[in-house]
C-alpha positions as CSV (number, residue, x, y, z in Angstrom):
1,X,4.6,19.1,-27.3
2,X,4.4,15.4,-28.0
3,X,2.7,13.7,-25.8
4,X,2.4,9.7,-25.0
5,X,-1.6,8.7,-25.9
6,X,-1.5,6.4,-23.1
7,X,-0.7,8.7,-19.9
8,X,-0.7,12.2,-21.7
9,X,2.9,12.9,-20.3
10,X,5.6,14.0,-22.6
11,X,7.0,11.4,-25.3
12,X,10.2,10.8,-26.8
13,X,11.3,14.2,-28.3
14,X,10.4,15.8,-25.3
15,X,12.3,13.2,-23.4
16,X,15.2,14.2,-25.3
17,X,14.8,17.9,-25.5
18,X,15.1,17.0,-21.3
19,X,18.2,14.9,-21.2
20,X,19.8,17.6,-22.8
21,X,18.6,21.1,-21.0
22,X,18.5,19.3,-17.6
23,X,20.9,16.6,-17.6
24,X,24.0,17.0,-20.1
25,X,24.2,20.4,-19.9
26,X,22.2,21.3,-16.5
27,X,24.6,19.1,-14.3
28,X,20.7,17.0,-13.2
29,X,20.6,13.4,-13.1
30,X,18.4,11.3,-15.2
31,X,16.4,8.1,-13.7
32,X,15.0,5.4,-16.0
33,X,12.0,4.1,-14.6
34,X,10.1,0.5,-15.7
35,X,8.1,-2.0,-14.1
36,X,9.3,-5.0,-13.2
37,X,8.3,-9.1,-14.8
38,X,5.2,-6.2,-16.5
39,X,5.1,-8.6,-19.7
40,X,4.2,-11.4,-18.2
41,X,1.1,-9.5,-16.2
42,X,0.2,-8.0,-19.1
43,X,-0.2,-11.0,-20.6
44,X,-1.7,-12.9,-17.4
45,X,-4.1,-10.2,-16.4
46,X,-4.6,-8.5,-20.2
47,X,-4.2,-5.3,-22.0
48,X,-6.6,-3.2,-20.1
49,X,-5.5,-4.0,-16.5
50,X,-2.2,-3.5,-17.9
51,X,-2.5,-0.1,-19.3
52,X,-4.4,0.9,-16.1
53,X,-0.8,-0.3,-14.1
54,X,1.0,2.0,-16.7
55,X,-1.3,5.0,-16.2
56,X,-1.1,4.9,-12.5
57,X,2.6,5.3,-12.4
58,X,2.7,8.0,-14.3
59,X,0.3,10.1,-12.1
60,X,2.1,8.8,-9.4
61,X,5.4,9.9,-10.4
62,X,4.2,13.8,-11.9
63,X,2.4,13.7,-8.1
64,X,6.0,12.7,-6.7
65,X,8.4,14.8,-8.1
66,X,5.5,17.8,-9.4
67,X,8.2,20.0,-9.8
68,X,10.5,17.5,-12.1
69,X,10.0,16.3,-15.5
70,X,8.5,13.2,-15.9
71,X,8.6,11.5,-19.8
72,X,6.8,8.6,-20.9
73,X,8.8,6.6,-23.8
74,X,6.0,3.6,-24.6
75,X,4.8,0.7,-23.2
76,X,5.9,0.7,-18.8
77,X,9.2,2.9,-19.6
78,X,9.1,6.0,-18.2
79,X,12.4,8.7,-18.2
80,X,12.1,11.8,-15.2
81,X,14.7,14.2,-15.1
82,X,15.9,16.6,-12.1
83,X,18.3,18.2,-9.7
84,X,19.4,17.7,-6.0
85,X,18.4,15.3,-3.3
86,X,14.9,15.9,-3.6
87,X,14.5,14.4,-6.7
88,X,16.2,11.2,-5.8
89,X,13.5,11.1,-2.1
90,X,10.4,12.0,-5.0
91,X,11.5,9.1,-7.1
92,X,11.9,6.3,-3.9
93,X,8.3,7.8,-2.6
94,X,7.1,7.0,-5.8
95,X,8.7,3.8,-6.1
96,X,6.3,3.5,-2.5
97,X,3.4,4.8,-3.6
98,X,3.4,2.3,-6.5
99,X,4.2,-0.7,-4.5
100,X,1.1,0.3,-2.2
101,X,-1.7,0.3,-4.7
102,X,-0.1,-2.4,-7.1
103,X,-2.0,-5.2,-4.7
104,X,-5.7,-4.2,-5.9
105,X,-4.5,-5.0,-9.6
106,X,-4.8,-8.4,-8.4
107,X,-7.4,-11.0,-7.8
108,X,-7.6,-11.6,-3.7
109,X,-6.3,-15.5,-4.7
110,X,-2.8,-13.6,-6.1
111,X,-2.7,-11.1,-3.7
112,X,-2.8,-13.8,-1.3
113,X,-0.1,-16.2,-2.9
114,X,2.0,-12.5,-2.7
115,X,2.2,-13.2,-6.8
116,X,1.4,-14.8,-10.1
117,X,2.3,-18.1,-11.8
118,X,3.2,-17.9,-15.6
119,X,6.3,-17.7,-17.7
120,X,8.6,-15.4,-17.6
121,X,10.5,-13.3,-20.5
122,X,12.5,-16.1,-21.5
123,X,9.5,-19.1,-21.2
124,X,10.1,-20.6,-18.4
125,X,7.3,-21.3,-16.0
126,X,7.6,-19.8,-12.8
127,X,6.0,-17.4,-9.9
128,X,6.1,-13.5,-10.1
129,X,6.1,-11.5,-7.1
130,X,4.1,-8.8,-7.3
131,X,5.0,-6.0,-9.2
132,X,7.6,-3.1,-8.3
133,X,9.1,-0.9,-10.3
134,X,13.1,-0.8,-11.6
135,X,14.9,2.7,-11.2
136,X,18.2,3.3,-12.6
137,X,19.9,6.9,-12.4
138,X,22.1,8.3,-14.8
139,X,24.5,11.4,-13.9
140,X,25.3,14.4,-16.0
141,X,28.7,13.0,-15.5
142,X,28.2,10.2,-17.7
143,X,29.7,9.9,-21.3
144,X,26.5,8.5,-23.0
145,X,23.6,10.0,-22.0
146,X,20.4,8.8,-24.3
147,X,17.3,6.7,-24.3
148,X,19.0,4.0,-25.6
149,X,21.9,3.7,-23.5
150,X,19.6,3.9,-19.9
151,X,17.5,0.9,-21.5
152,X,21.1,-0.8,-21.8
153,X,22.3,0.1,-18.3
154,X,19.0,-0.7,-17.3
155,X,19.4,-4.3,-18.5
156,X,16.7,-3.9,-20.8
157,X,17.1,-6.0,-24.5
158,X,13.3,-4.8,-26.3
159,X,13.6,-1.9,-28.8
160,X,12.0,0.7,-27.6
161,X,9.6,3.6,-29.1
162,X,9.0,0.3,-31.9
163,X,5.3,-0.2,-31.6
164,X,3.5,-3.2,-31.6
165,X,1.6,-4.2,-34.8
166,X,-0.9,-7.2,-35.5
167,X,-0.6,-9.3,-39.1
168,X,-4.1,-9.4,-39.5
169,X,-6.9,-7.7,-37.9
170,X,-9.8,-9.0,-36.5
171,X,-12.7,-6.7,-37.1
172,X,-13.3,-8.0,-40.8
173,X,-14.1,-11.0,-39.7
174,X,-16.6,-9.5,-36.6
175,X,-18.6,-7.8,-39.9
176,X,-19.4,-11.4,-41.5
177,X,-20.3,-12.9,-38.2
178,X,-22.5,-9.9,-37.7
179,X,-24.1,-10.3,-41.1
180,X,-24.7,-14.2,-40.7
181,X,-26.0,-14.4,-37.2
182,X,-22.9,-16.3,-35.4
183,X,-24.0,-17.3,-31.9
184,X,-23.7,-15.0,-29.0
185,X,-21.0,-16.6,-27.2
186,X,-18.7,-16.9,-30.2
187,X,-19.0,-13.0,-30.9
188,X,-18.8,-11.7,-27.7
189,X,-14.8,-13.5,-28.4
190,X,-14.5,-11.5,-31.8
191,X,-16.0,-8.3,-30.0
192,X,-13.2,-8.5,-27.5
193,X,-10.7,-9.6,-29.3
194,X,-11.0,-6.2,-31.4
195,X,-11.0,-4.1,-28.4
196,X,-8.0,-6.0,-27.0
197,X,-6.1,-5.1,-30.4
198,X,-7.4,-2.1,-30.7
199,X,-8.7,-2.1,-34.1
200,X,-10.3,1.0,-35.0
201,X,-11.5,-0.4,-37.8
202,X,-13.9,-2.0,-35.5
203,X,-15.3,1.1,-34.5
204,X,-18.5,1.1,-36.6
205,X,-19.3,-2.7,-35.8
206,X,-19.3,-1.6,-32.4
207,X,-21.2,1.2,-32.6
208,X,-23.8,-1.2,-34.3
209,X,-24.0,-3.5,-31.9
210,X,-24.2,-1.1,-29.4
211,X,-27.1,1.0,-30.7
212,X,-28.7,-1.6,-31.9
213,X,-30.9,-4.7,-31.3
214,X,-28.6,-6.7,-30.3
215,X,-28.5,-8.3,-26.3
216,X,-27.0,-7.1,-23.6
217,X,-24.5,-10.0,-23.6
218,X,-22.9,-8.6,-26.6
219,X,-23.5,-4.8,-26.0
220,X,-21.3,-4.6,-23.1
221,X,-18.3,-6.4,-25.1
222,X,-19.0,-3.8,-27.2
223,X,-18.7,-1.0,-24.1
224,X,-15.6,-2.8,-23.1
225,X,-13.7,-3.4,-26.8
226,X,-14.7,0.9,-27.5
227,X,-13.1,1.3,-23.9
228,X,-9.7,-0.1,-25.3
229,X,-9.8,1.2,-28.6
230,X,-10.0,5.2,-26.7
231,X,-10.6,7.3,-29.2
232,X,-12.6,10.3,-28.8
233,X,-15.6,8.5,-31.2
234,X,-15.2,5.4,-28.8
235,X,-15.7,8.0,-25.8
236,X,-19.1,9.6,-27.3
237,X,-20.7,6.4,-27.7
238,X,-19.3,5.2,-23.9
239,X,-20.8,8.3,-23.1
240,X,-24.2,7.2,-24.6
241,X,-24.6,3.8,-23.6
242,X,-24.4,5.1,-19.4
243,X,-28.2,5.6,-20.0
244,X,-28.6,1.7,-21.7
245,X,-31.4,-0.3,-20.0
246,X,-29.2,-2.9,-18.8
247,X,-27.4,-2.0,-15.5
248,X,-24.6,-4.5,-17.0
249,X,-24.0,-2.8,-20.0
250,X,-23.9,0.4,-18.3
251,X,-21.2,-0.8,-15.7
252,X,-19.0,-1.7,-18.7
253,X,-19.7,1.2,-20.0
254,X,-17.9,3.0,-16.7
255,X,-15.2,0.7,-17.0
256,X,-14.5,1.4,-20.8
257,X,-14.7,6.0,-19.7
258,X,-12.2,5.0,-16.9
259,X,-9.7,2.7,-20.2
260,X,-10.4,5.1,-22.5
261,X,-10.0,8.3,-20.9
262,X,-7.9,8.3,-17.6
263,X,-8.0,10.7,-15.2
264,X,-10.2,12.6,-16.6
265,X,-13.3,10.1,-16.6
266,X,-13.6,11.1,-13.1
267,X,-16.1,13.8,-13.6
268,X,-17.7,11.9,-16.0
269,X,-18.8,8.8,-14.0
270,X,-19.3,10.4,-10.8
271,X,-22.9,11.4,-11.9
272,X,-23.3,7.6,-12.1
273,X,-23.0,6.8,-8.2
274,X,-26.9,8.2,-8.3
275,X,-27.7,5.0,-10.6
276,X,-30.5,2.4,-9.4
277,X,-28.2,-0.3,-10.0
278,X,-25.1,-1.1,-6.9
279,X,-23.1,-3.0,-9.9
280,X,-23.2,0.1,-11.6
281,X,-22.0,2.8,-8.3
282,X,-19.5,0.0,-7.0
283,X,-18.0,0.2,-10.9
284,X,-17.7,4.5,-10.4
285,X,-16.3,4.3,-7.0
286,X,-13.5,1.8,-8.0
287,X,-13.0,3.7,-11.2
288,X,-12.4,6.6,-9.4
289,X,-9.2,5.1,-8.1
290,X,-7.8,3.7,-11.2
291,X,-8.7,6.8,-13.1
292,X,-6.3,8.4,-10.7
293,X,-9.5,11.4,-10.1
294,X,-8.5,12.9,-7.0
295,X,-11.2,15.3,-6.7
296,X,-13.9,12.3,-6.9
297,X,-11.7,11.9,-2.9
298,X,-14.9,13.3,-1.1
299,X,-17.1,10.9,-3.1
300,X,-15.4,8.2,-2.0
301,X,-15.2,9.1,1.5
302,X,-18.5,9.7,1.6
303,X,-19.7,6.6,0.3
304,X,-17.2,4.8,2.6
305,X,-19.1,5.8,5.6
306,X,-22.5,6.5,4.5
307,X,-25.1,3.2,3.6
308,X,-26.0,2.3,0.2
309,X,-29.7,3.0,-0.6
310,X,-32.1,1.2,-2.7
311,X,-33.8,-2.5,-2.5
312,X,-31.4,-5.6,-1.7
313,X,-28.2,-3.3,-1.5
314,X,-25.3,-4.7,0.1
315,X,-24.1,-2.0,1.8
316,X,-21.1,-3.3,2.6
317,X,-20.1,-4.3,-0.9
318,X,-20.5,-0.6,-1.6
319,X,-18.5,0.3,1.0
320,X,-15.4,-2.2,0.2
321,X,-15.7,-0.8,-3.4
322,X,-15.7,2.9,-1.9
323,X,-12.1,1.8,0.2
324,X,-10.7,-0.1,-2.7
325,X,-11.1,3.7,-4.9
326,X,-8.9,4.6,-1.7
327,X,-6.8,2.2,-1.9
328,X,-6.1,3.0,-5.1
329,X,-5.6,6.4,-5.1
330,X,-3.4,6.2,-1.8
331,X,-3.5,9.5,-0.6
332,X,-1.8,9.9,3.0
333,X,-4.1,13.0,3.8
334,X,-6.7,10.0,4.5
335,X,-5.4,8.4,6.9
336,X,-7.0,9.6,9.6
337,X,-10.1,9.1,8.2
338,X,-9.4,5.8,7.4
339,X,-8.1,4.9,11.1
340,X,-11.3,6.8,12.4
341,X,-13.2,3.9,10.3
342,X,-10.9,1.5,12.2
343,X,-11.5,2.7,15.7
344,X,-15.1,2.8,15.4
345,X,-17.0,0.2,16.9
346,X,-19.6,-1.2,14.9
347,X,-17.8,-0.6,11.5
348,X,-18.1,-2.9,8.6
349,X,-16.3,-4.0,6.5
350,X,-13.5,-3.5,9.1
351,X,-11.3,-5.3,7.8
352,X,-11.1,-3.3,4.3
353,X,-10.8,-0.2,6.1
354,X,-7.5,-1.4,7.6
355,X,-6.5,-2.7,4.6
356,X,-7.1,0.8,3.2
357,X,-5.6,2.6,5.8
358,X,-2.4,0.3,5.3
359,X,-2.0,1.5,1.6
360,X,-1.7,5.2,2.3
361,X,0.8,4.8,5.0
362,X,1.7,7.3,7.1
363,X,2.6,7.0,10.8
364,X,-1.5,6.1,11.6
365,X,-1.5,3.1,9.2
366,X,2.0,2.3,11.4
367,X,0.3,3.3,14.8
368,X,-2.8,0.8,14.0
369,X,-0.4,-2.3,12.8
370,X,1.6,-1.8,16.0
371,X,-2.0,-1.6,18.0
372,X,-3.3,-5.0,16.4
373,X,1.0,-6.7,17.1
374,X,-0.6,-9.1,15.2
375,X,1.5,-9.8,11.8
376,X,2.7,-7.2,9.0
377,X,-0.2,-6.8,6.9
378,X,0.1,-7.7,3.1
379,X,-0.1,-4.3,1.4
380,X,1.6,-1.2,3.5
381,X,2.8,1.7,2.6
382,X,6.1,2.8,4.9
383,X,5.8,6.7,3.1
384,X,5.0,9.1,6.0
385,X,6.3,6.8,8.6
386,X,8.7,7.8,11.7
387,X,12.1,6.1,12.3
388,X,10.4,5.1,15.8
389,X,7.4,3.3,14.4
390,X,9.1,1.9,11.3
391,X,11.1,0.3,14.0
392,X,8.4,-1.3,15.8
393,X,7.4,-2.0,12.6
394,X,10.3,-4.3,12.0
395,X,10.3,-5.9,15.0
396,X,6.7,-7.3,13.8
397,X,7.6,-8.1,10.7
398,X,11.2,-10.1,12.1
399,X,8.1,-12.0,13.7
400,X,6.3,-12.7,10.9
401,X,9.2,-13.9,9.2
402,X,9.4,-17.0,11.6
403,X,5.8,-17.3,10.5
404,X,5.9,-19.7,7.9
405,X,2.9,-19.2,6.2
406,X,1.7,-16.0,4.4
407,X,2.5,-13.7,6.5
408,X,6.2,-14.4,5.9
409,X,5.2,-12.8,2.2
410,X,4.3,-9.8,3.4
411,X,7.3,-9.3,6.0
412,X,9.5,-10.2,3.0
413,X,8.1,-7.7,1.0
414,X,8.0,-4.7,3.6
415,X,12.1,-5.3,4.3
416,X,12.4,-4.8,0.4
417,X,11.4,-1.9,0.8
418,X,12.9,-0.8,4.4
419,X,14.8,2.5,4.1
420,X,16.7,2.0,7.4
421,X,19.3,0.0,8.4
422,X,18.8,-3.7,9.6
423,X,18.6,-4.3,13.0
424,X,20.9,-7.5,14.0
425,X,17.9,-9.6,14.6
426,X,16.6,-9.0,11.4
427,X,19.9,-9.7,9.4
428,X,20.0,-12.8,11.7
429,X,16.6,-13.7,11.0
430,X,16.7,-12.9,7.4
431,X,19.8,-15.5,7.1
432,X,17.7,-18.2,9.4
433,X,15.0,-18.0,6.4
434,X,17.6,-19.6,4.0
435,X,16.8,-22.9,5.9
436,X,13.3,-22.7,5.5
437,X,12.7,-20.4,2.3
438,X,12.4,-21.9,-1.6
439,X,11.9,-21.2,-5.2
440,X,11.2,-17.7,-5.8
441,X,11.0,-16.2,-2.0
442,X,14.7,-17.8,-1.7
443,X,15.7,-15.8,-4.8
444,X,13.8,-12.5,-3.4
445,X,15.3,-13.2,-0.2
446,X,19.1,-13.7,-1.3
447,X,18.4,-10.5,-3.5
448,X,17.6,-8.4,-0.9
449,X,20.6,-9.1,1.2
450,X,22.7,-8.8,-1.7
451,X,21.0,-5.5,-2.4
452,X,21.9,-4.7,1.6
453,X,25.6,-5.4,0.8
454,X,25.3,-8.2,3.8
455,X,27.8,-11.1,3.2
456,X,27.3,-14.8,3.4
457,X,28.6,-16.8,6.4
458,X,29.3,-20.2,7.6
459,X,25.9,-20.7,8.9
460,X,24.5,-19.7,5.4
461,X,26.2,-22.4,3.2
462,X,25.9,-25.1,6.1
463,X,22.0,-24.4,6.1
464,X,22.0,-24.3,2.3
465,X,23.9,-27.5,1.9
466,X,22.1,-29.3,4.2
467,X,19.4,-28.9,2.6
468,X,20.6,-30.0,-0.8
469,X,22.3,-33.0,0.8
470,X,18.4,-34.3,1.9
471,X,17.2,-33.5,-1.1
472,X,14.9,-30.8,-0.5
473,X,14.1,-28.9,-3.6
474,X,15.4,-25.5,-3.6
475,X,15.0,-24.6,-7.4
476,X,18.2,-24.3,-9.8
477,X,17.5,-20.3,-10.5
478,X,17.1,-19.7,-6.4
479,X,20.8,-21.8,-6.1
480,X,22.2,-20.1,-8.5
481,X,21.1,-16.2,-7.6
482,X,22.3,-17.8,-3.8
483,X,26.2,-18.8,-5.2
484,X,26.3,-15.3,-7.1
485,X,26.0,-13.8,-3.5
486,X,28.1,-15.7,-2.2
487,X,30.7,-14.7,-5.1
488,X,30.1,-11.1,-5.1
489,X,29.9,-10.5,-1.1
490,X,32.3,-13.4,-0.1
491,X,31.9,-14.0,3.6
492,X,33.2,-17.6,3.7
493,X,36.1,-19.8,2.5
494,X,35.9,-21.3,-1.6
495,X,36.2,-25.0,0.0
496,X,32.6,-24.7,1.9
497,X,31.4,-24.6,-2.2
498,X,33.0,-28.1,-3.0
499,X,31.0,-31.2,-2.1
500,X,27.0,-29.7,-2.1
501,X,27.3,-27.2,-4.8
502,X,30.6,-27.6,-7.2
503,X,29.8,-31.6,-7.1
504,X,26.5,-31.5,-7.4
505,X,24.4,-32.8,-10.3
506,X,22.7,-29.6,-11.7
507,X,24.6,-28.4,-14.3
508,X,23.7,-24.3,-13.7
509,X,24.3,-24.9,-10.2
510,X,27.9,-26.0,-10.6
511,X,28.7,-23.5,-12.9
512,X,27.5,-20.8,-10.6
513,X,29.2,-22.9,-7.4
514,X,32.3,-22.4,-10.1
515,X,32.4,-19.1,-10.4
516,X,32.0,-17.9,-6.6
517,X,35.2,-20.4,-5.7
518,X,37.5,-18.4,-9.0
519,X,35.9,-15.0,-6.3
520,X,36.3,-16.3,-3.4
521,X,40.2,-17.6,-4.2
522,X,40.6,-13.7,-5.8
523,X,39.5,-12.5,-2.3
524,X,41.5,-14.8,-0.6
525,X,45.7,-14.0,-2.8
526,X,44.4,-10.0,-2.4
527,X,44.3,-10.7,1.1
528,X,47.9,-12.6,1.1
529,X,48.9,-10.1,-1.1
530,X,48.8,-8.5,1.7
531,X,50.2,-10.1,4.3
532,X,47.1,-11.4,5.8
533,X,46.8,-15.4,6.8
534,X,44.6,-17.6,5.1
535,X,43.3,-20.2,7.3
């Protein structure tokens, strides 16, 4: 079977094989599944975080739907294939799971701001929420079912299964600097650069440097570029350098096992949380997570409780690192370890634990954000929760809303993913935030009631125009997703569009005020059509 070198899970003619034997002629249904604004992390963040993202959900959709097919095309496009209802609940708890653990990709500044700020697909500057994950299903019933034509319905314009492919390569030029004696600072770029191409042509200057005597500064580059380029000669020399002198060199060398080889680094590094150095352990018990190891769970249990040994050991740095593995690997049948951690007086870091307990879900993690009525919390996981406490749950986060600050974030993002219906406070409160809201939290927010099938009203456009008529800045992209509401879900009459939005002097936004008054009129002669009054 083919098989994707990234995640290991079935590539493209398996993929087809699939679409065929379970879809076209099995009556299943199809789901194309990608991640959302990924190119411009990737770029932000870098190849290996990136690929880490991309090998997480795929574990966490072959742990979702275990019983489904799951397909890996390239890059963050992934195709699963099944039948019934419980394909369909796999996929959305997937779709949780992801949105739980995506936060620790993230430096605590962005996980804070609820985002990142860089350009977008088509070069414009702007902020990216977090990441989440697209899913589009496709039913036996369909005339065209391929690859190709999910990436179209999907809205998707890259070719796909085209691989990406560098002009010229970088490691030739590593071999001079070698030979010449460049200065540290300018190799350790080169080194890099090579692993962040993923040149194995580079291979054998890499091994040089690492073997060799060269300093540490540029030896764990090296551990880090092998780590990208993965192959198996890469992971013997990986394997090597965890008994280097330097503790740093050794920590990259964990990070580079976890790049190179996934999920099953696991059993690989663990021996490594019995190393002198805590830089080194707190690097195992956070690989754990991103490798995805689930058996390495008692490991990191244990070392979230226990105390770190050794001289001038922060033990709670080891600890944090031990609930961030946790974090990452979300499973729910920790949760009541993790509130036990919560409830127990004395703990540290507390605060971590919570956080942890909050990205496995599950009605504790609910149970403990009810007991603290505080604030929804920025990472939480709804999978596992009851109808009563997701509730509750609401009811906070209709509070946090009012917030202001960011806490209103984090309440956005939990009714994005809200499986129930709205309450009327929340749909009320959700339409007050269009008075206070801008830029890309307006656009998230008008998205999400569009997505909820809610329709504008009076109150909406007066609190938008206002707004424009004092010159507050809204952003043109956040007007213009808020007038294609307006025109798909109607609500309100076409002449509420005229002075603040159809006269106004942004060119995209009076286009888009344009085409909501041609759907709003259409709404309005269907409805005399028949026989209704138009006020």
């Amino acid at each position: 079977m083919d098989r994707n070198s990234l995640t290991g899970l079935p590539g493209n003619l398996s993929i087809k094989t699939a679409l065929e034997e379970t879809v076209i002629r099995g009556g299943g249904t199809a789901a194309y599944v990608d991640i959302v604004d990924f190119k411009p992390f990737n770029d932000y963040y870098g190849f290996a975080l990136g690929d880490s993202v991309i090998r997480r959900l795929g574990q966490i959709l072959e742990e979702s739907i275990p019983e489904y097919f799951v397909g890996h095309i390239g890059g963050d496009d992934f195709i699963c294939a099944g039948n019934g209802r419980g394909f369909r609940i796999g996929i959305e708890n997937a779709r949780q799971r992801f949105r739980s653990i995506v936060p620790g990709f993230y430096t605590s500044r962005d996980r804070e701001l609820g985002g990142i700020e860089t350009f977008d697909r088509e070069g414009s500057y702007k902020f990216l929420p977090l990441l989440d994950i697209s899913v589009v299903f496709t039913e036996s019933t369909e005339e065209d079912i391929s690859v190709e034509s999910m990436a179209r319905k999907a809205g998707r314009t890259k070719k796909l299964l085209k691989g990406e492919q560098t002009a010229e390569t970088v490691f030739p030029v590593l071999e001079q600097v070698l030979e010449l004696g460049y200065p540290v600072a300018r190799t350790k770029v080169l080194i890099e650069a090579c692993g962040v191409l993923r040149e194995e042509g580079a291979v054998p200057s890499l091994a040089l440097i690492l073997k060799g005597d060269y300093s540490w500064n540029l030896r764990k580059s090296a551990a880090l570029a092998l780590g990208y380029i993965g192959n198996n000669r890469c992971t013997e020399l990986l394997l090597n350098a965890l008994s280097d002198s330097n503790p740093h060199v050794r920590t990259r060398s964990v990070e580079g096992l976890v790049i190179s080889m996934g999920r099953e680094s696991g059993r690989v590094i663990a021996p490594m949380l019995e190393d002198s150095s805590t830089w080194v352990r707190r690097a195992v018990l956070r690989g754990i997570g991103y490798a995805g190891w689930h058996d390495g769970l008692h490991l990191l249990r244990s070392r979230a409780a226990g105390n770190a040994s050794g001289l001038r050991i922060n033990t709670s740095k080891e600890r944090r690192a031990a609930l961030d593995g946790i974090s990452l690997l979300g499973p729910a049948e920790e949760a009541g370890f993790l509130a036990g951690l919560c409830n127990s007086a004395g703990y540290f870091p507390m605060e971590e634990a919570y956080k942890a307990l909050c990205s496995v879900g599950t009605d504790a993690a609910a149970k403990e954000v009810i007991r603290r009525d505080g604030v929804i919390p920025g990472v939480l996981n709804l999978t596992g929760m009851s109808h009563e406490n997701l509730r509750k749950l609401e009811t906070i986060a209709v509070r946090s809303l009012a917030g202001n600050d960011m806490s209103t974030t984090a309440a956005l993002r939990f009714f994005e993913g809200f499986s129930l219906d709205f309450s009327y406070s929340t749909t009320s409160e959700l339409r007050n935030c269009l008075g206070s809201f801008s830029g890309d939290m307006f656009r998230r927010l008008v998205i999400l009631l569009d997505s909820r099938e809610l329709a504008a009203d009076m109150s909406c456009i007066a609190r938008v125009a206002s707004r424009i008529d004092s010159g507050q800045q809204i952003g043109t992209s956040a007007l213009t997703a808020f007038l294609g509401w307006v025109s798909r879900r109607g609500g309100v009459s076409p002449g509420c569009l005229l002075k603040s939005f159809l006269r106004g002097d942004r060119r995209a936004v009076a286009a888009s005020a344009a085409l909501a008054v041609r759907s709003l009129a259409s709404r309005d002669l269907t409805r005399m059509k028949n026989g209704e009054t138009i006020d």
